[in-house]
VEXKE-365011 format. One record per residue: x, y, z of N, C-alpha, C, O in turn; residue number from 1. Coordinates in steps of 0.1 Angstrom, whole numbers, padded with zeros to 4 digits, always signed. Layout:
residues N
> nX,nY,nZ,caX,caY,caZ,cX,cY,cZ,oX,oY,oZ,i
> X,Y,Z,X,Y,Z,X,Y,Z,X,Y,Z,NUM
...
end
This chain:
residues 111
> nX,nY,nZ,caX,caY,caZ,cX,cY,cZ,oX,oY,oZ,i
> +0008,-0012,+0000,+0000,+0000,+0000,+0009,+0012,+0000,+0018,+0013,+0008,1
> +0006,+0020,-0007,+0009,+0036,-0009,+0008,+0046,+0001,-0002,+0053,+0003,2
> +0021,+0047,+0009,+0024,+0057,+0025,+0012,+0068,+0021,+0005,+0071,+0030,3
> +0008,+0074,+0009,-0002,+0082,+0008,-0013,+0075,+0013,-0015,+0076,+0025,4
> -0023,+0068,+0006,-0029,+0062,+0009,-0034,+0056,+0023,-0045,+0057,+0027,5
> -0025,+0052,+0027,-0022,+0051,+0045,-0026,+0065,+0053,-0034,+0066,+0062,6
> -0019,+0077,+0047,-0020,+0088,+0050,-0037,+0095,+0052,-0043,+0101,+0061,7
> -0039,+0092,+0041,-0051,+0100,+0036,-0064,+0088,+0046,-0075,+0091,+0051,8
> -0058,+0073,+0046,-0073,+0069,+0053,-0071,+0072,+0069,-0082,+0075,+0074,9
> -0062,+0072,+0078,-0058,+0076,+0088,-0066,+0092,+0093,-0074,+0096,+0102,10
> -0059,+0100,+0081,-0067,+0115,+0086,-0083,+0113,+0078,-0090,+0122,+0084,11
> -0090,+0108,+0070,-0104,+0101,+0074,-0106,+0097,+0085,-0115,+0102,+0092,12
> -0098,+0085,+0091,-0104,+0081,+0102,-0106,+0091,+0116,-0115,+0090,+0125,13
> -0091,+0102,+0115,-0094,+0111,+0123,-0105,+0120,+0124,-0111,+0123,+0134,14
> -0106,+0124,+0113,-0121,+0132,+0113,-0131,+0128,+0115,-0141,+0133,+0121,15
> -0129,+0115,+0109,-0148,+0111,+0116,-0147,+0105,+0131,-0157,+0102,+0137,16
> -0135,+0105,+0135,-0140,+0104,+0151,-0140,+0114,+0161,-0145,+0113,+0173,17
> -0133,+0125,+0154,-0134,+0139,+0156,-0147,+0145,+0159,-0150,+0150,+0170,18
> -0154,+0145,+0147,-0172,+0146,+0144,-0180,+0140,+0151,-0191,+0145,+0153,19
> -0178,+0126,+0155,-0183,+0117,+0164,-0183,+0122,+0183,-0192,+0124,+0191,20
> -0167,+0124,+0184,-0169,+0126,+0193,-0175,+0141,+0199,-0180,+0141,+0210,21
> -0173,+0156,+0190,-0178,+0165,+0189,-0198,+0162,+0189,-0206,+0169,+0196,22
> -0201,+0153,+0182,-0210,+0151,+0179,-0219,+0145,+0198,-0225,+0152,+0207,23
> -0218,+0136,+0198,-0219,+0127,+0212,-0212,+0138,+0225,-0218,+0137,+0236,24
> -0202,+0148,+0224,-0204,+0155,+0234,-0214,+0167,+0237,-0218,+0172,+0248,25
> -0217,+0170,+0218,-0232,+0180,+0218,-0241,+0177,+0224,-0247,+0186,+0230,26
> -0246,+0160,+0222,-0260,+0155,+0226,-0257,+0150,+0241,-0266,+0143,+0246,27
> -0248,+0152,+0246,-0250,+0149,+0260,-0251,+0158,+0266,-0257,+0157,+0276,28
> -0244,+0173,+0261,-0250,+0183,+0267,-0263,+0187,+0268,-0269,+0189,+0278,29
> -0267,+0187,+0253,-0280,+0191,+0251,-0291,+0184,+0261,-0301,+0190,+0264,30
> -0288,+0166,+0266,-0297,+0158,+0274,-0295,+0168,+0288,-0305,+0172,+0294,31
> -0282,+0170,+0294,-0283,+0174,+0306,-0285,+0185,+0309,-0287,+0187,+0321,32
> -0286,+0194,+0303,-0292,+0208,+0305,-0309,+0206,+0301,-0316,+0214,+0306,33
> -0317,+0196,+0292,-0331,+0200,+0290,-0338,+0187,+0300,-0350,+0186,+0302,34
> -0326,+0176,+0308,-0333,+0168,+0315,-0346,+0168,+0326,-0356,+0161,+0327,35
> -0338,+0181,+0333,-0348,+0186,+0343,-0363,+0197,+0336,-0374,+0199,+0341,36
> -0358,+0199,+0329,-0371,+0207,+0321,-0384,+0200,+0320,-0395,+0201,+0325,37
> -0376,+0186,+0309,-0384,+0179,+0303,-0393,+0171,+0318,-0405,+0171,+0321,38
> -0383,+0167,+0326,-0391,+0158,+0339,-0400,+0165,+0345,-0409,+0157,+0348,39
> -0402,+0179,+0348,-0404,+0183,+0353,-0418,+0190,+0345,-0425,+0195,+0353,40
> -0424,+0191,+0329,-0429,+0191,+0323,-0441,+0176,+0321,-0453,+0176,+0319,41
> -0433,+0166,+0323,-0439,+0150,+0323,-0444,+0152,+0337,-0453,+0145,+0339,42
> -0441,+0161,+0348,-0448,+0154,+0366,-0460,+0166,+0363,-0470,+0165,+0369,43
> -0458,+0177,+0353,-0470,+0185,+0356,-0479,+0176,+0349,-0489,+0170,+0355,44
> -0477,+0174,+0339,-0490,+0168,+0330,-0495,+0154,+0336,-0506,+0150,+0334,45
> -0485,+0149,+0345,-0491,+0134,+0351,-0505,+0140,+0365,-0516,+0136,+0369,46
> -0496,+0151,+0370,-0504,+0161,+0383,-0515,+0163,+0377,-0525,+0161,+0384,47
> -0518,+0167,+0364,-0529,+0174,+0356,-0539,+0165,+0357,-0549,+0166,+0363,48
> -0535,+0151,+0348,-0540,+0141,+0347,-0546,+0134,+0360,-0556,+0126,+0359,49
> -0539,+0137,+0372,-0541,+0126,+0384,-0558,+0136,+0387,-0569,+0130,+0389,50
> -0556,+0150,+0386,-0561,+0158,+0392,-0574,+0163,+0384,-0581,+0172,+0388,51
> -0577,+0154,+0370,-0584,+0149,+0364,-0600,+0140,+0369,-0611,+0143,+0367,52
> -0594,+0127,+0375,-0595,+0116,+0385,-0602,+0121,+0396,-0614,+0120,+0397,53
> -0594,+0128,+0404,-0596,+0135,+0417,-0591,+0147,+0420,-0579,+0148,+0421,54
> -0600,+0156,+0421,-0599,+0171,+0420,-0589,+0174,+0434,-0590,+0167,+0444,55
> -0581,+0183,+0434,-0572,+0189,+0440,-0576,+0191,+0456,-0566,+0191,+0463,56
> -0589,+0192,+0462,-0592,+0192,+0474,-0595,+0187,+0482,-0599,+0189,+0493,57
> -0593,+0171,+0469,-0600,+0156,+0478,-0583,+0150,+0481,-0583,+0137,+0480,58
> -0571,+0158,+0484,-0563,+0156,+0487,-0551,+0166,+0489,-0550,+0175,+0482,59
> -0542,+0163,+0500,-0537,+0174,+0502,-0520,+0169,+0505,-0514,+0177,+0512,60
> -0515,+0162,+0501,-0505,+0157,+0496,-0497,+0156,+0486,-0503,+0158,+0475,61
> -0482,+0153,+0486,-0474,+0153,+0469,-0481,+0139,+0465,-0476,+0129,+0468,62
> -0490,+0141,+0458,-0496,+0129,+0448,-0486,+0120,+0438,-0488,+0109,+0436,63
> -0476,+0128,+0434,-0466,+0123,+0426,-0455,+0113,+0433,-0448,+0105,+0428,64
> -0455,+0118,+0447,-0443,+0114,+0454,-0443,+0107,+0462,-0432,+0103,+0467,65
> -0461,+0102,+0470,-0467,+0092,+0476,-0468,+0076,+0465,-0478,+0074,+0458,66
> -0460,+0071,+0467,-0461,+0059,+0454,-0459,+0044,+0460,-0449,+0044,+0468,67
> -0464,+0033,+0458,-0462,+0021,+0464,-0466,+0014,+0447,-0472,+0017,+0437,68
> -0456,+0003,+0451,-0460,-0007,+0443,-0468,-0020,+0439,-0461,-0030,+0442,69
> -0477,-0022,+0436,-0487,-0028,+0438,-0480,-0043,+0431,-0476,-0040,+0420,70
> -0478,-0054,+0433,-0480,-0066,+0431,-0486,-0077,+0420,-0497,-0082,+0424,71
> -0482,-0081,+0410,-0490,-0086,+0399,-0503,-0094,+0405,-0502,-0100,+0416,72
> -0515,-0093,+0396,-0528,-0098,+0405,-0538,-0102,+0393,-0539,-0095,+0383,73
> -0543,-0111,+0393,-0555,-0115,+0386,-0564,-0109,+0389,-0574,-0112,+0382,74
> -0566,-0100,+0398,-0580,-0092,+0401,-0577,-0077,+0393,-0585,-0074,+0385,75
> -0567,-0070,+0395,-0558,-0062,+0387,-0558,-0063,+0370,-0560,-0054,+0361,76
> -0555,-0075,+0370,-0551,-0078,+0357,-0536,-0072,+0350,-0535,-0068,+0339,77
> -0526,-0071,+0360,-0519,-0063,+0361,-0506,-0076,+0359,-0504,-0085,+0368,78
> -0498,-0076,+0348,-0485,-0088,+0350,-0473,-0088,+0353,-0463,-0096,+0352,79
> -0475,-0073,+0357,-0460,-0064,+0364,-0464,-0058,+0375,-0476,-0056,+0377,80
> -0454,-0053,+0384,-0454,-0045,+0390,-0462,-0034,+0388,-0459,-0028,+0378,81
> -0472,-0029,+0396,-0479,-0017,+0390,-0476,-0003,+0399,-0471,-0005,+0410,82
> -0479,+0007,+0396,-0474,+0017,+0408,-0489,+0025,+0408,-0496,+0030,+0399,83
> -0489,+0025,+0423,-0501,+0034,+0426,-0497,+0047,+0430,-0487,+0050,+0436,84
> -0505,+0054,+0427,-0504,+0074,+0436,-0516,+0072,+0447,-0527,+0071,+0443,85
> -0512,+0071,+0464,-0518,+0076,+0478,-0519,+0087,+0473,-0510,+0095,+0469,86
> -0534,+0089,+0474,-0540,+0103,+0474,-0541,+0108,+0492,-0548,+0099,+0497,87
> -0540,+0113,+0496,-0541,+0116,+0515,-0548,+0128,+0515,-0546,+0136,+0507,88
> -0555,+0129,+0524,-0561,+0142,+0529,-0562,+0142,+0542,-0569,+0133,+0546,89
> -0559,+0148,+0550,-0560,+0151,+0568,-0545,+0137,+0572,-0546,+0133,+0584,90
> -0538,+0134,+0566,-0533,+0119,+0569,-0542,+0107,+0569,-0540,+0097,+0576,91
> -0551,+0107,+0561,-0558,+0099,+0555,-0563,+0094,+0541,-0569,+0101,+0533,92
> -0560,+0081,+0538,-0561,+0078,+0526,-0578,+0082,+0521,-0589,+0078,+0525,93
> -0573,+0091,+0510,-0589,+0097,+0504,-0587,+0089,+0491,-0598,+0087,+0485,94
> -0575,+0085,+0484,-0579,+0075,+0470,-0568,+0069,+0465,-0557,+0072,+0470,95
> -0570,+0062,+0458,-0555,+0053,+0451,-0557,+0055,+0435,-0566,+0053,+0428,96
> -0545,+0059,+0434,-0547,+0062,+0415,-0540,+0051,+0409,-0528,+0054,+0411,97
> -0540,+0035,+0400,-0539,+0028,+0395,-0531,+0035,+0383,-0535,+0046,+0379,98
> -0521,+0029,+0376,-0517,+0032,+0362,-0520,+0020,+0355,-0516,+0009,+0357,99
> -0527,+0025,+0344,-0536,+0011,+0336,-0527,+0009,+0327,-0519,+0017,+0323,100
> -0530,-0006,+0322,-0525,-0011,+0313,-0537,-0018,+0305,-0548,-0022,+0309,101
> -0529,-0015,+0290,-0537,-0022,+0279,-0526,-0033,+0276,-0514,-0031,+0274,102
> -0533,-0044,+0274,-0524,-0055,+0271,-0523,-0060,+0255,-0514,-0067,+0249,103
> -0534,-0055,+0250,-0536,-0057,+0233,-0530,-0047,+0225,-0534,-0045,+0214,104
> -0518,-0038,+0230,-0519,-0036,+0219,-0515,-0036,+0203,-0526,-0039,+0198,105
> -0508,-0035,+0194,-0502,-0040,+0186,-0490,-0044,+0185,-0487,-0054,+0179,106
> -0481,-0036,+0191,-0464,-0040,+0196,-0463,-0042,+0212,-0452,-0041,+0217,107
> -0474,-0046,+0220,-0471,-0041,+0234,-0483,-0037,+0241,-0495,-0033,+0239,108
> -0475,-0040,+0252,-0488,-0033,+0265,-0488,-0015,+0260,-0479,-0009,+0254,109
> -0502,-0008,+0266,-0507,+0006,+0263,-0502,+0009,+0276,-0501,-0001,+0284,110
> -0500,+0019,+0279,-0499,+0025,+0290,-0502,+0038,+0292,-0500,+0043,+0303,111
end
């Protein structure tokens, strides 16, 4: 092979791992600076939704942050782990918010 040749795929190879890795340190920035945005955009709309269900006065706790795991069950119909939201009001359980599952559906459980 031709010391050129050598030459020329070597500084290809350099650049594209150049761009690569330029590339992959862009998008890790970009995840860790919009992470908290985005999470924090997903707990309002889950809050919205909970608060949907059960209006805002029929509890007086972090609904998002009261969470237990519920147990696969044939009454459920549930084949995982399911996670409930404790709704509380006065230190008292006022509701349990289930996350449902659809099991039909074309690639997969609905959720």
């Amino acid at each position: 092979m031709p010391e050129t040749l050598i030459k020329h795929a070597l500084k290809t190879a350099a650049t594209l791992t150049a761009f690569a890795l330029v590339g992959t340190a862009l998008l890790s920035y970009i995840f860790a600076i919009t992470r908290a945005p985005i999470e924090a955009s997903e707990a309002e709309a889950k809050l919205a939704l909970f608060k949907q269900i059960m209006p805002q006065e029929n509890f007086d706790n972090d609904i998002l942050k009261h969470v237990v795991q519920v147990a696969p069950s044939p009454l459920l119909g549930n084949r995982a782990a399911t996670q409930a939201n404790i709704a509380m009001l006065n230190n008292q359980v006022a509701g349990v918010i289930l996350e449902a599952v659809a099991h039909d559906g074309y690639s997969g459980d609905i959720k």
